[in-house]
PyMOL commands that place a pseudoatom at each C-alpha (Angstrom):
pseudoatom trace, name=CA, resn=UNK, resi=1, chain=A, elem=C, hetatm=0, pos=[0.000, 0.000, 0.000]
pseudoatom trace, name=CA, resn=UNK, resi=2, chain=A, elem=C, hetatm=0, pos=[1.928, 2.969, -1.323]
pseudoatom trace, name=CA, resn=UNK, resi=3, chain=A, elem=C, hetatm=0, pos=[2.063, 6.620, 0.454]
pseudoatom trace, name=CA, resn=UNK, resi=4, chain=A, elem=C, hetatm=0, pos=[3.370, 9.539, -0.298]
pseudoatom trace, name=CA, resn=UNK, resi=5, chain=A, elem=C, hetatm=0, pos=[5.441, 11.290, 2.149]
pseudoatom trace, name=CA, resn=UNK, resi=6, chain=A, elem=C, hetatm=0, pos=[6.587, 14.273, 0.096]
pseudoatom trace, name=CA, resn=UNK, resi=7, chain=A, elem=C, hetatm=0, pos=[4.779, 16.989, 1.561]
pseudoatom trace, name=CA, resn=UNK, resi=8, chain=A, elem=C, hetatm=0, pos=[5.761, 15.958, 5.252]
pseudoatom trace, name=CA, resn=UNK, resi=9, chain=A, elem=C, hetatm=0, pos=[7.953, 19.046, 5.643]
pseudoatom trace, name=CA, resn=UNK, resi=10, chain=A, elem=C, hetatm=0, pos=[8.577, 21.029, 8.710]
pseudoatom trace, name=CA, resn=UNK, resi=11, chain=A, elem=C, hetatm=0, pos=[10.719, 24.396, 8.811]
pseudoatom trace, name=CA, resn=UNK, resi=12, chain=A, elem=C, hetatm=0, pos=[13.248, 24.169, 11.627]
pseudoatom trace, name=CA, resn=UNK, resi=13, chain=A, elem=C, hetatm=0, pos=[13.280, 27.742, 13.456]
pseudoatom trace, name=CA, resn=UNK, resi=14, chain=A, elem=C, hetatm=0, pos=[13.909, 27.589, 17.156]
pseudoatom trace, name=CA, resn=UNK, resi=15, chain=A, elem=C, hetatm=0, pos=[17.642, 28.376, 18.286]
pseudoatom trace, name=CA, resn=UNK, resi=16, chain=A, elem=C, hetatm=0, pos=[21.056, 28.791, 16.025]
pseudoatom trace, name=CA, resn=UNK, resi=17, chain=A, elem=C, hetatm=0, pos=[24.465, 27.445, 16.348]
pseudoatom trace, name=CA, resn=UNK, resi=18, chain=A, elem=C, hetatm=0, pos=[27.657, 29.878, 15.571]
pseudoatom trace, name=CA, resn=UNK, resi=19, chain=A, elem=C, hetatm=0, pos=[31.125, 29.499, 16.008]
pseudoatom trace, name=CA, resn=UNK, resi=20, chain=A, elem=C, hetatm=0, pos=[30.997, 31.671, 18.678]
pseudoatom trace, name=CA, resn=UNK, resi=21, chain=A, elem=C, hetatm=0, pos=[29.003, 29.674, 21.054]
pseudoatom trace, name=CA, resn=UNK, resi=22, chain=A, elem=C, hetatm=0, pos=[31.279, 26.378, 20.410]
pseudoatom trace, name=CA, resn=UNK, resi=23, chain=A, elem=C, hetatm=0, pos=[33.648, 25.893, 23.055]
pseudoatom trace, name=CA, resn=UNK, resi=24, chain=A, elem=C, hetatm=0, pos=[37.116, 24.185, 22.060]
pseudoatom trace, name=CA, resn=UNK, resi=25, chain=A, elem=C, hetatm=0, pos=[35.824, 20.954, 23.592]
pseudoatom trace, name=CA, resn=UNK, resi=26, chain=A, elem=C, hetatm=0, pos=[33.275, 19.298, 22.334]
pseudoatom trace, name=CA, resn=UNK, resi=27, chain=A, elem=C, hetatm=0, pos=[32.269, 17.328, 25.389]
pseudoatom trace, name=CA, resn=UNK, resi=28, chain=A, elem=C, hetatm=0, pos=[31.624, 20.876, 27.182]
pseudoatom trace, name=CA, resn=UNK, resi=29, chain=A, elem=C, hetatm=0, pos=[28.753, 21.556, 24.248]
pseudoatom trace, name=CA, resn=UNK, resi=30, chain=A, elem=C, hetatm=0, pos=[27.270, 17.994, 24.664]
pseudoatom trace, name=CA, resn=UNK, resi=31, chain=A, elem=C, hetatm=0, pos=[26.876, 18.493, 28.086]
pseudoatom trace, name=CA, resn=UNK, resi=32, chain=A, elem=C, hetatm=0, pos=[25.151, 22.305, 27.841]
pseudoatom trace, name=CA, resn=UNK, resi=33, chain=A, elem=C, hetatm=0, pos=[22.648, 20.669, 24.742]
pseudoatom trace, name=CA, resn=UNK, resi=34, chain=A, elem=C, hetatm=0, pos=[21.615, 17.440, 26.989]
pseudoatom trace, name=CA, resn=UNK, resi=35, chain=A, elem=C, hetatm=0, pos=[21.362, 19.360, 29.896]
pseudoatom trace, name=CA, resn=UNK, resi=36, chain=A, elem=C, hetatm=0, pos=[18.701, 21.573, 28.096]
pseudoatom trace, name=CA, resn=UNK, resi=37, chain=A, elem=C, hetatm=0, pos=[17.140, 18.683, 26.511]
pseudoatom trace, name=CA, resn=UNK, resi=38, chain=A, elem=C, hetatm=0, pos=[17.087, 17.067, 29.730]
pseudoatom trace, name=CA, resn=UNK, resi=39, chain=A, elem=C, hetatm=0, pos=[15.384, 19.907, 31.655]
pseudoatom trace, name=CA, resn=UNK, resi=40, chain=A, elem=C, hetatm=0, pos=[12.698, 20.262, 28.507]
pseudoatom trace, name=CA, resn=UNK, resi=41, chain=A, elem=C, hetatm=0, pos=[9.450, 18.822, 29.282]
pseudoatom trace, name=CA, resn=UNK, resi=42, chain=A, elem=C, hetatm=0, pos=[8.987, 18.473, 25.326]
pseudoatom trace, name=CA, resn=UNK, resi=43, chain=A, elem=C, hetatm=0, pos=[12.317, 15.771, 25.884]
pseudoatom trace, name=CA, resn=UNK, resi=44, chain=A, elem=C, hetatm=0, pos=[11.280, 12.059, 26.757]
pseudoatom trace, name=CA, resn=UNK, resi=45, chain=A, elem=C, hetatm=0, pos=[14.378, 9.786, 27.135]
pseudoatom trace, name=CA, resn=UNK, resi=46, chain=A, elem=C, hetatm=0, pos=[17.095, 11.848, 26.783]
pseudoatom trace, name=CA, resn=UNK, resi=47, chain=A, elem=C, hetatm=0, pos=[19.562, 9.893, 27.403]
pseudoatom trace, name=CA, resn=UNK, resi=48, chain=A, elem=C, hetatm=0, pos=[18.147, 7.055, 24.511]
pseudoatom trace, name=CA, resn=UNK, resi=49, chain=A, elem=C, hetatm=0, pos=[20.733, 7.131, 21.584]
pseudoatom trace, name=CA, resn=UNK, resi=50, chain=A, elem=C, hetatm=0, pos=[20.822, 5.217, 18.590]
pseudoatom trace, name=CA, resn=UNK, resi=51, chain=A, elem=C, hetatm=0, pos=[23.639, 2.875, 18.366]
pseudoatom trace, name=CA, resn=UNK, resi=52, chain=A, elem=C, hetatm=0, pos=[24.791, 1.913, 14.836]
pseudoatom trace, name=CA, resn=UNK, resi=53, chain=A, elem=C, hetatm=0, pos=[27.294, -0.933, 14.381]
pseudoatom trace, name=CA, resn=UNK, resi=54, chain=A, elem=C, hetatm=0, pos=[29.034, -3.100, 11.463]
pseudoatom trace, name=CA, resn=UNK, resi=55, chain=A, elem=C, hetatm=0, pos=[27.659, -6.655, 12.041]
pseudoatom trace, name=CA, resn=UNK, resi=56, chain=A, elem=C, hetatm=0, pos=[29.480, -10.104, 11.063]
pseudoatom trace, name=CA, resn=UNK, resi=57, chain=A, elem=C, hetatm=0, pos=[27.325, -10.260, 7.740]
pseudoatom trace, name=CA, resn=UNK, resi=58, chain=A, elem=C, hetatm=0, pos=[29.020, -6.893, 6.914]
pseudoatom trace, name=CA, resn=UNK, resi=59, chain=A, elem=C, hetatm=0, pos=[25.430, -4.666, 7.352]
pseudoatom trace, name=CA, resn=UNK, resi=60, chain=A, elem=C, hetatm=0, pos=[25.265, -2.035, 9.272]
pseudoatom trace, name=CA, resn=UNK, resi=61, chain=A, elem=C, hetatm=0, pos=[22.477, -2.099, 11.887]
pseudoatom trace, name=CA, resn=UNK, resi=62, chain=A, elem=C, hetatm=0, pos=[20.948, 0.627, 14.260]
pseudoatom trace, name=CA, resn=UNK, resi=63, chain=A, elem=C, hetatm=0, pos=[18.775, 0.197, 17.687]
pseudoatom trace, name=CA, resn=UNK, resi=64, chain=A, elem=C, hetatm=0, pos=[18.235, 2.763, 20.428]
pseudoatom trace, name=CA, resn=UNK, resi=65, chain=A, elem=C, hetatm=0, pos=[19.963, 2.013, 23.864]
pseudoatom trace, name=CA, resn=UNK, resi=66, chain=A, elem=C, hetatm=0, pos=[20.286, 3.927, 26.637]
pseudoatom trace, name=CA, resn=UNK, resi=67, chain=A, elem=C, hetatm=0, pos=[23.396, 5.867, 27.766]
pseudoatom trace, name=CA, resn=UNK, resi=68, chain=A, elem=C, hetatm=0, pos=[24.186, 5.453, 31.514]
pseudoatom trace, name=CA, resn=UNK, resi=69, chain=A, elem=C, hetatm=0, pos=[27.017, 8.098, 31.791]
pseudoatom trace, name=CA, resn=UNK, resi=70, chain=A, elem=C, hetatm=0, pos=[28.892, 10.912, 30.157]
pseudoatom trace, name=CA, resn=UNK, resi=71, chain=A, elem=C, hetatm=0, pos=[32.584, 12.296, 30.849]
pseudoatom trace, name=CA, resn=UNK, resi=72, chain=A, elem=C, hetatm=0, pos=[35.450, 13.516, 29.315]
pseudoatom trace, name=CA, resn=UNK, resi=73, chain=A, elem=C, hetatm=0, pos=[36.939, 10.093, 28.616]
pseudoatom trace, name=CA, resn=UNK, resi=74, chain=A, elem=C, hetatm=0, pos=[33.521, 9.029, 26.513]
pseudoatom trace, name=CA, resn=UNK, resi=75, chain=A, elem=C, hetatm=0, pos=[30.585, 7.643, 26.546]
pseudoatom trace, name=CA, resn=UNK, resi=76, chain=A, elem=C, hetatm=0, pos=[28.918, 4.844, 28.387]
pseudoatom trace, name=CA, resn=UNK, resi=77, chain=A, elem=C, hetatm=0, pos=[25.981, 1.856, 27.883]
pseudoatom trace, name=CA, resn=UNK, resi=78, chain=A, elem=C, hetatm=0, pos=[25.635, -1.352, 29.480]
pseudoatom trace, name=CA, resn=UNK, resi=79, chain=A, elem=C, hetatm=0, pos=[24.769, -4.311, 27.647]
pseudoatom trace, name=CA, resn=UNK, resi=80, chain=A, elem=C, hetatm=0, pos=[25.281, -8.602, 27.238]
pseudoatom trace, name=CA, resn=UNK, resi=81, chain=A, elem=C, hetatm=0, pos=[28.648, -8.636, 25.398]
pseudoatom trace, name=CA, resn=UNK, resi=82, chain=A, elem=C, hetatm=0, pos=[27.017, -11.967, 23.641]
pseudoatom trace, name=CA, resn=UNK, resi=83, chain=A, elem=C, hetatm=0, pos=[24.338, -10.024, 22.252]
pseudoatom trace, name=CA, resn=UNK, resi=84, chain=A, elem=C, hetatm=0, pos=[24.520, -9.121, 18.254]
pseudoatom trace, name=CA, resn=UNK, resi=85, chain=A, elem=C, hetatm=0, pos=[25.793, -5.692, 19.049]
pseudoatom trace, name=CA, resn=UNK, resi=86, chain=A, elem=C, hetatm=0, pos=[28.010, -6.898, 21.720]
pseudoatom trace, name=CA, resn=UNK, resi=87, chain=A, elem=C, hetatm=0, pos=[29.571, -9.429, 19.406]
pseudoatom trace, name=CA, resn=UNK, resi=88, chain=A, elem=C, hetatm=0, pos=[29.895, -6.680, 16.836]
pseudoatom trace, name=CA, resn=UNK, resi=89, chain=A, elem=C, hetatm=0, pos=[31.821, -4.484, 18.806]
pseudoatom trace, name=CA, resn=UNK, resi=90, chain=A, elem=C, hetatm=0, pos=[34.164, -6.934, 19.410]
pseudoatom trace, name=CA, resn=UNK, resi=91, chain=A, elem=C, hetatm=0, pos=[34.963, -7.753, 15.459]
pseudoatom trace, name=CA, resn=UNK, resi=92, chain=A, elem=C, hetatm=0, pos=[34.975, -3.899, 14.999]
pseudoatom trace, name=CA, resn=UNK, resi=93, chain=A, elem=C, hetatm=0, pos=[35.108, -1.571, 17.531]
pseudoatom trace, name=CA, resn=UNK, resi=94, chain=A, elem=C, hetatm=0, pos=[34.502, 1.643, 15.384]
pseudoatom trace, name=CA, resn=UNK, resi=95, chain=A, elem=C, hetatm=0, pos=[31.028, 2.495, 16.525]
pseudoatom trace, name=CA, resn=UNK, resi=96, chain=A, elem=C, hetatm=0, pos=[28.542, 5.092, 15.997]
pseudoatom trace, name=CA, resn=UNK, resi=97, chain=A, elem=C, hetatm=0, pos=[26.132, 6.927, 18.759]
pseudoatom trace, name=CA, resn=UNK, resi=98, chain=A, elem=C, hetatm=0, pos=[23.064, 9.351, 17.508]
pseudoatom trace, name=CA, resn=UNK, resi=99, chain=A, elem=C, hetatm=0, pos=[21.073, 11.697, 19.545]
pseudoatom trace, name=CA, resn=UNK, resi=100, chain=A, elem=C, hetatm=0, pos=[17.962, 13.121, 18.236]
pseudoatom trace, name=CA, resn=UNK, resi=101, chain=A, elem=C, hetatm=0, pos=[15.751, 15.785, 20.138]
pseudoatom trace, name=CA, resn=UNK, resi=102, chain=A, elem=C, hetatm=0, pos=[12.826, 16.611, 17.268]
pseudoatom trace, name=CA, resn=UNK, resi=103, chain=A, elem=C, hetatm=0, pos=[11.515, 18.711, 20.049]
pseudoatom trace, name=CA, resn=UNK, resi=104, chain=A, elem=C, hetatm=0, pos=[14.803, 20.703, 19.989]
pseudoatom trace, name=CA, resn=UNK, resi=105, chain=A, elem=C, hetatm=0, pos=[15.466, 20.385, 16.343]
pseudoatom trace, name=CA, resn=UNK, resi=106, chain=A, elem=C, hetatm=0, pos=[18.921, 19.171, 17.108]
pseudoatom trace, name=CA, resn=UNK, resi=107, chain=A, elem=C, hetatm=0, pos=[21.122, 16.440, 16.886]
pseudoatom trace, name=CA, resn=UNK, resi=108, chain=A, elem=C, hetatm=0, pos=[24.387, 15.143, 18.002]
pseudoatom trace, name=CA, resn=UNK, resi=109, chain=A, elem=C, hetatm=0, pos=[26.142, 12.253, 15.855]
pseudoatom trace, name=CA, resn=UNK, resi=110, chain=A, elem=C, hetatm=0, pos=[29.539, 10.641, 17.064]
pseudoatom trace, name=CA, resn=UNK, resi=111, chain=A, elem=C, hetatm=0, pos=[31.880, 8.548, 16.066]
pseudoatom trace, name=CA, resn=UNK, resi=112, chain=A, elem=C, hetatm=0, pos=[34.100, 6.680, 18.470]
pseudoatom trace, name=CA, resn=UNK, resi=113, chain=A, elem=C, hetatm=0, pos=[35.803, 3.498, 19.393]
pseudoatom trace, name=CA, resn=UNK, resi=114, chain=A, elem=C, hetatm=0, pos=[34.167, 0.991, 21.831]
pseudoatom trace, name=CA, resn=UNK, resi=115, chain=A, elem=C, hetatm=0, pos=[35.896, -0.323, 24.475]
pseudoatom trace, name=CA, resn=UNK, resi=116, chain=A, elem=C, hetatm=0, pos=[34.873, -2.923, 27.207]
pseudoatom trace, name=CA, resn=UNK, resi=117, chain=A, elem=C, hetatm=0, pos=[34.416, -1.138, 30.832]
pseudoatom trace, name=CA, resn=UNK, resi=118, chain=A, elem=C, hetatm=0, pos=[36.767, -1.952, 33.433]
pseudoatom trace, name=CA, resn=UNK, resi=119, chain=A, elem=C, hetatm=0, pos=[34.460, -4.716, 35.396]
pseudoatom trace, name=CA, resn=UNK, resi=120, chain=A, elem=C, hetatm=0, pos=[34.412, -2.663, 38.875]
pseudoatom trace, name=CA, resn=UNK, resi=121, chain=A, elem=C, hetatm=0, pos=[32.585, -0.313, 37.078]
pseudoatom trace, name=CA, resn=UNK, resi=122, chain=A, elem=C, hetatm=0, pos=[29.914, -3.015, 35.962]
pseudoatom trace, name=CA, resn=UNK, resi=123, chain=A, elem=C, hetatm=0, pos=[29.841, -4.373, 38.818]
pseudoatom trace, name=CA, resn=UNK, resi=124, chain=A, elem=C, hetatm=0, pos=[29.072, -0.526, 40.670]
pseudoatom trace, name=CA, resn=UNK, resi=125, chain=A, elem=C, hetatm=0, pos=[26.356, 0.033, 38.392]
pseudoatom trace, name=CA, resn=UNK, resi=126, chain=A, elem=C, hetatm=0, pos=[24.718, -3.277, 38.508]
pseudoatom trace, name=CA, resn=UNK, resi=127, chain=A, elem=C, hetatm=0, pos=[23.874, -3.461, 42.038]
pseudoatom trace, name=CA, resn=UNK, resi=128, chain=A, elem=C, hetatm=0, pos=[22.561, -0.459, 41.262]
pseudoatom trace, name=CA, resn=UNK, resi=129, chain=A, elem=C, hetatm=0, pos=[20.003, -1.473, 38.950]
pseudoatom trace, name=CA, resn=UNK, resi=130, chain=A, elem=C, hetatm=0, pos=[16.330, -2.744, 40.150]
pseudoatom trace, name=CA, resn=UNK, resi=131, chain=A, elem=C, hetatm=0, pos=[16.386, -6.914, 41.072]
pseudoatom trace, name=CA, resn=UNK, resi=132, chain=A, elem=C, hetatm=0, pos=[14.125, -7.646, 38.442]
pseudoatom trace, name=CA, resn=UNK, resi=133, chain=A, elem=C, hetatm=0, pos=[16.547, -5.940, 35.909]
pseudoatom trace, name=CA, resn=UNK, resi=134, chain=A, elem=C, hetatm=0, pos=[19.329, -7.679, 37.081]
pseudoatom trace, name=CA, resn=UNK, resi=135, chain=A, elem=C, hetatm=0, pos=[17.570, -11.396, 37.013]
pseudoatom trace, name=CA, resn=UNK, resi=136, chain=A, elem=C, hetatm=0, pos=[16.531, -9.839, 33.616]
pseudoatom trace, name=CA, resn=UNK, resi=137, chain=A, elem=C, hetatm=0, pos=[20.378, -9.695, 32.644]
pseudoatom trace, name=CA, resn=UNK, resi=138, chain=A, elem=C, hetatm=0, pos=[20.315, -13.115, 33.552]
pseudoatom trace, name=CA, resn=UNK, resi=139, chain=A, elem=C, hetatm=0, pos=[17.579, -14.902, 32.184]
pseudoatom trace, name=CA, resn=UNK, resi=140, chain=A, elem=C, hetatm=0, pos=[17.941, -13.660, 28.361]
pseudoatom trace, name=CA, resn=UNK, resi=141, chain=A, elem=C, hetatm=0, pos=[20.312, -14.658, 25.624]
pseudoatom trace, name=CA, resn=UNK, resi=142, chain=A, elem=C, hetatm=0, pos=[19.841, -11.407, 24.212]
pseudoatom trace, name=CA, resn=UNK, resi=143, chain=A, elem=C, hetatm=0, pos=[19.825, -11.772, 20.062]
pseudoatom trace, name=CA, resn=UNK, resi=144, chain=A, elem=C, hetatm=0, pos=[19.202, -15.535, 20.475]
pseudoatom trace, name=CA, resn=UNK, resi=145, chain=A, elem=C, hetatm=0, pos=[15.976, -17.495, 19.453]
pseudoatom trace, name=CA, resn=UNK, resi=146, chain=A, elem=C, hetatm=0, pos=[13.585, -18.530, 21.940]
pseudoatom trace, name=CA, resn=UNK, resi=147, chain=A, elem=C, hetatm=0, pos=[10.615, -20.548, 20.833]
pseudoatom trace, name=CA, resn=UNK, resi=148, chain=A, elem=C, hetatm=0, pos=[8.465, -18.890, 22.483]
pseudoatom trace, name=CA, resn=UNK, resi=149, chain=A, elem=C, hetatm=0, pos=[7.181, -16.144, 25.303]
pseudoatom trace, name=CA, resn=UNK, resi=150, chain=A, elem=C, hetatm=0, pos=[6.518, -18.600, 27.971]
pseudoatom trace, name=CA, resn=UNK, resi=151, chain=A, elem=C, hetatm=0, pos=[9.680, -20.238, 27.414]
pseudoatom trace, name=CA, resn=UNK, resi=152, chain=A, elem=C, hetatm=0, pos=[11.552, -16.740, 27.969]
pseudoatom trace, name=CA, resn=UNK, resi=153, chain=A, elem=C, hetatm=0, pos=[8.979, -16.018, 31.401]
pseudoatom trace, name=CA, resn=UNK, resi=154, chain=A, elem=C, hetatm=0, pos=[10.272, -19.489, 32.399]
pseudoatom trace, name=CA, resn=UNK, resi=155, chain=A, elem=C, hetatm=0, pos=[13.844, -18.894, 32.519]
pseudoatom trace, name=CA, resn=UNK, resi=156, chain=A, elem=C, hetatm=0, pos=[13.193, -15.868, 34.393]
pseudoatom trace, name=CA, resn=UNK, resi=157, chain=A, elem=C, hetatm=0, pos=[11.139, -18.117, 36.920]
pseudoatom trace, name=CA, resn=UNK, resi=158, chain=A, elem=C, hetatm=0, pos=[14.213, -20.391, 37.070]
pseudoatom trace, name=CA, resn=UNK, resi=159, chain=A, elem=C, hetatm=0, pos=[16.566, -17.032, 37.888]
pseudoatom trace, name=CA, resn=UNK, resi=160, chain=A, elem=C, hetatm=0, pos=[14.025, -15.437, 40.172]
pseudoatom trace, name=CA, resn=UNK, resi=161, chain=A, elem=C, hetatm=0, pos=[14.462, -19.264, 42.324]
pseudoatom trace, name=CA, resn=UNK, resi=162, chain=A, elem=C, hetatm=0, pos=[18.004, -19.252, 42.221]
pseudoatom trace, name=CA, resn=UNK, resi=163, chain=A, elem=C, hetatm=0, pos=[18.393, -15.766, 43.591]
pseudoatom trace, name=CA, resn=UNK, resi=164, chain=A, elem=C, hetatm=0, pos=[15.915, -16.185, 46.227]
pseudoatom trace, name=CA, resn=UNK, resi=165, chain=A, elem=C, hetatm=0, pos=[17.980, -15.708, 49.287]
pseudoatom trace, name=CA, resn=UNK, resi=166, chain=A, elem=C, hetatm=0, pos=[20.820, -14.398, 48.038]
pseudoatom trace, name=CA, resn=UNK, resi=167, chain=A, elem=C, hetatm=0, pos=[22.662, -11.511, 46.118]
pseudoatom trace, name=CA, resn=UNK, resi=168, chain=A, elem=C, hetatm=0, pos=[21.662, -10.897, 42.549]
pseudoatom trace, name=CA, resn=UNK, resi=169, chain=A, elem=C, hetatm=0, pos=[25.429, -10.288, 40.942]
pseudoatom trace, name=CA, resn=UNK, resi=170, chain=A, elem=C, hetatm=0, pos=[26.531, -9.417, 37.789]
pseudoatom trace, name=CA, resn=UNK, resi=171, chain=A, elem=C, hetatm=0, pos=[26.858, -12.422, 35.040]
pseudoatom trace, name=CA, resn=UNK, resi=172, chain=A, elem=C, hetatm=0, pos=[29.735, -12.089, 33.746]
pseudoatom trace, name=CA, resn=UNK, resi=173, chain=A, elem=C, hetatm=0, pos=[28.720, -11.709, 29.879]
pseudoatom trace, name=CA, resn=UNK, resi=174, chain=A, elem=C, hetatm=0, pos=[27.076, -8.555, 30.800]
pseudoatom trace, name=CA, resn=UNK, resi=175, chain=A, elem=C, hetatm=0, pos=[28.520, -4.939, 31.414]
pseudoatom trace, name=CA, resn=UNK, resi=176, chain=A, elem=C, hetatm=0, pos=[29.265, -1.748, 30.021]
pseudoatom trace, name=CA, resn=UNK, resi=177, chain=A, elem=C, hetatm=0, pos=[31.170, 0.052, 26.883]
pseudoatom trace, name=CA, resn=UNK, resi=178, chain=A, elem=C, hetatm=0, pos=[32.701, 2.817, 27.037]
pseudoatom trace, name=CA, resn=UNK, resi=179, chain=A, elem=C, hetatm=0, pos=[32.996, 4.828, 23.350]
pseudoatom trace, name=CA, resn=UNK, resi=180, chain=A, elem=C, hetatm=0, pos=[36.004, 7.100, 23.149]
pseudoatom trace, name=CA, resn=UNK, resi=181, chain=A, elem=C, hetatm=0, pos=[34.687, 9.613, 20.162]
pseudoatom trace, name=CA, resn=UNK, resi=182, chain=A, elem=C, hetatm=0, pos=[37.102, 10.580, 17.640]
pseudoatom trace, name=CA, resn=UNK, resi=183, chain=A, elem=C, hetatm=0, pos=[34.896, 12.897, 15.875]
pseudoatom trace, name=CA, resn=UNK, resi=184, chain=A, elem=C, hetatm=0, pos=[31.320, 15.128, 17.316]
pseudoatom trace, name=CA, resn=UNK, resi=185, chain=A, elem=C, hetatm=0, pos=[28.828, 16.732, 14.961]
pseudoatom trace, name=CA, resn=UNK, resi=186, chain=A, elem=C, hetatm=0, pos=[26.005, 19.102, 16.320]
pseudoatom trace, name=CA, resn=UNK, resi=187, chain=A, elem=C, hetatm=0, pos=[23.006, 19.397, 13.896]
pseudoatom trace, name=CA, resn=UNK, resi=188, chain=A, elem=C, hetatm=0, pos=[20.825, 22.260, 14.580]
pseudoatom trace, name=CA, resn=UNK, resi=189, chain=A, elem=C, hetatm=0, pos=[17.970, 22.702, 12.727]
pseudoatom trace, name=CA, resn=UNK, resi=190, chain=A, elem=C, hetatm=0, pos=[17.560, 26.386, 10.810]
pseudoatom trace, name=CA, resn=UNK, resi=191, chain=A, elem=C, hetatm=0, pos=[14.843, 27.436, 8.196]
pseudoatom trace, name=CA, resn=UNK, resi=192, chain=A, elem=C, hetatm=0, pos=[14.775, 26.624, 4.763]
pseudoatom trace, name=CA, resn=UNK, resi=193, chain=A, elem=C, hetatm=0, pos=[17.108, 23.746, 5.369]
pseudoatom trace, name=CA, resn=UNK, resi=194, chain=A, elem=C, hetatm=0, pos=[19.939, 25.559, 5.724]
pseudoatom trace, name=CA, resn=UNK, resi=195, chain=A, elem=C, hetatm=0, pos=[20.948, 23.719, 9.062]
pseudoatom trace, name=CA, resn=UNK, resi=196, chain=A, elem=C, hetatm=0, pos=[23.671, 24.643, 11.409]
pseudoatom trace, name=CA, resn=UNK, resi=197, chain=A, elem=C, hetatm=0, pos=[26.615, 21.932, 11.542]
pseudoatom trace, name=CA, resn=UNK, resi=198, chain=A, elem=C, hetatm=0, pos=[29.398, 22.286, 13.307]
pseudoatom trace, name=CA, resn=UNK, resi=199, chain=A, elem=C, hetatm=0, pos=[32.220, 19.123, 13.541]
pseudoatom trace, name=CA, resn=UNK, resi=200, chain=A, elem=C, hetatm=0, pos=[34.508, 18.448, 16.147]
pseudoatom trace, name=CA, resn=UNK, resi=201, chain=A, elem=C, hetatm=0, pos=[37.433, 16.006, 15.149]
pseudoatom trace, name=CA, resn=UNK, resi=202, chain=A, elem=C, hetatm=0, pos=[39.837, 14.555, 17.642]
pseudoatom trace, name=CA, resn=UNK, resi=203, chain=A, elem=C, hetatm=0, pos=[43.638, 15.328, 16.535]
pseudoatom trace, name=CA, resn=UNK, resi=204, chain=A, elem=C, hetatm=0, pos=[46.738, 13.075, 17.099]
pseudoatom trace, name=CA, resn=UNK, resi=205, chain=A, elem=C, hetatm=0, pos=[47.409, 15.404, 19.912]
pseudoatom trace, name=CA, resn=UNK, resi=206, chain=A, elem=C, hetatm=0, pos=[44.375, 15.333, 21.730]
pseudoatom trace, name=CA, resn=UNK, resi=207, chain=A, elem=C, hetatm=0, pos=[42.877, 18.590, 20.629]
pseudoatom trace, name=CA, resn=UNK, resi=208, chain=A, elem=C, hetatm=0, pos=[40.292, 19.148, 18.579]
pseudoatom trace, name=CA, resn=UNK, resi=209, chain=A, elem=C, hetatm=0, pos=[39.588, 20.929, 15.375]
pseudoatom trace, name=CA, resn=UNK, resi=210, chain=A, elem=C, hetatm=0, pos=[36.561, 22.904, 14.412]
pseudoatom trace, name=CA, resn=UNK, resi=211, chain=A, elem=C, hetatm=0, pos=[34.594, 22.744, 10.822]
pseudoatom trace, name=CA, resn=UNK, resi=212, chain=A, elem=C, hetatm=0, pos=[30.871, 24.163, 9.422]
pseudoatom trace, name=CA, resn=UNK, resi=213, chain=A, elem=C, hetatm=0, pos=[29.740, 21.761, 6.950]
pseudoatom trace, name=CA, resn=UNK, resi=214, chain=A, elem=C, hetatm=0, pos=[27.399, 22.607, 4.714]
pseudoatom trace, name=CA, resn=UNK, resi=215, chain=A, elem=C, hetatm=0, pos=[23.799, 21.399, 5.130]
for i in range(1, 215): cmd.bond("trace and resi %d" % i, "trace and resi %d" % (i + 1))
show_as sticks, trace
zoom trace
């Protein structure tokens, strides 16, 4: 059943990004734009990003996780490390992370390279997660086939008995990435398509250099 989306059009008018207003590090303006997106009521989810990564059958694919933590080393999520993304990091690390805020017209897209978390800091933010997200971590072999729903509420009945009376802790196939970016682009929407990008890339000694592209 065809449709045609060709007059879904939208003219982008609420802020403007110069030059001016970009300080030399880029993590400094990711933290000003998702601390205004967080503190938006027209925001839901801030912190969801889509995650894009090269898989073993050579496509790329995207999915939206959720980022856990921000500093000046990178960029954190938590995830199984046996799950399709999880083995795809680890054939090739070169990752990308996407923020969109529609309500914001803005965007941030970076580039970076995944690395595995030291496993303190797993295990810190594990215990503390909610039980039945950590018997969650448990029960699924995320990106496997199950045969059905029951079968996948039953192994979570088999985790919930196990734990019963004593700590939940981390498996050990499960825990976070950190993704070290190597290049930062902020999209901000401007009328008549003529949209504000400014790119950060990451320089062999540790600075960073400042482009407009063109929209």
């Amino acid at each position: 059943m065809p449709k045609d989306l060709s007059n879904y059009r939208k003219s982008y008018e609420k802020q403007e990004l110069l030059e001016s207003n970009c300080p030399k590090n880029p993590l400094d303006l990711f933290q000003k734009w998702f601390l205004h997106a967080d503190s938006s009521d027209s925001v839901e989810e801030t912190n969801a990003v889509t995650l894009s990564t090269i898989g073993k059958d050579g496509f790329p694919k995207s999915r939206v996780v959720l980022l856990k933590k921000y500093t000046q080393d990178g960029f954190v999520f938590y995830t199984n490390y046996n799950s399709e993304k999880g083995q795809a990091i680890t054939e090739n690390n070169h990752i990308c992370l996407s923020f969109f805020w529609p309500a914001l017209e803005q965007q941030i897209i970076i580039k970076g390279k995944a690395e595995k978390q030291a496993e303190n800091l797993s295990d810190d933010y594990f215990k503390s997660r909610p039980d039945g997200s950590k018997l969650g971590a448990w029960a699924s072999n995320q990106s496997s086939v199950v045969n059905s729903r029951e079968e996948l509420d039953k192994q979570l009945k088999n985790y919930q008995q196990e734990f019963k009376s004593k700590e939940i802790e981390r498996p050990p196939h499960w825990g976070g990435f950190l993704v070290k970016p190597v290049s930062i682009e902020f999209w901000q929407g401007r009328p008549n398509r003529m949209h504000d990008r400014i790119l950060y890339t990451l320089l062999e000694d540790f600075s960073w250099k400042t482009e407009r592209l063109e929209p």
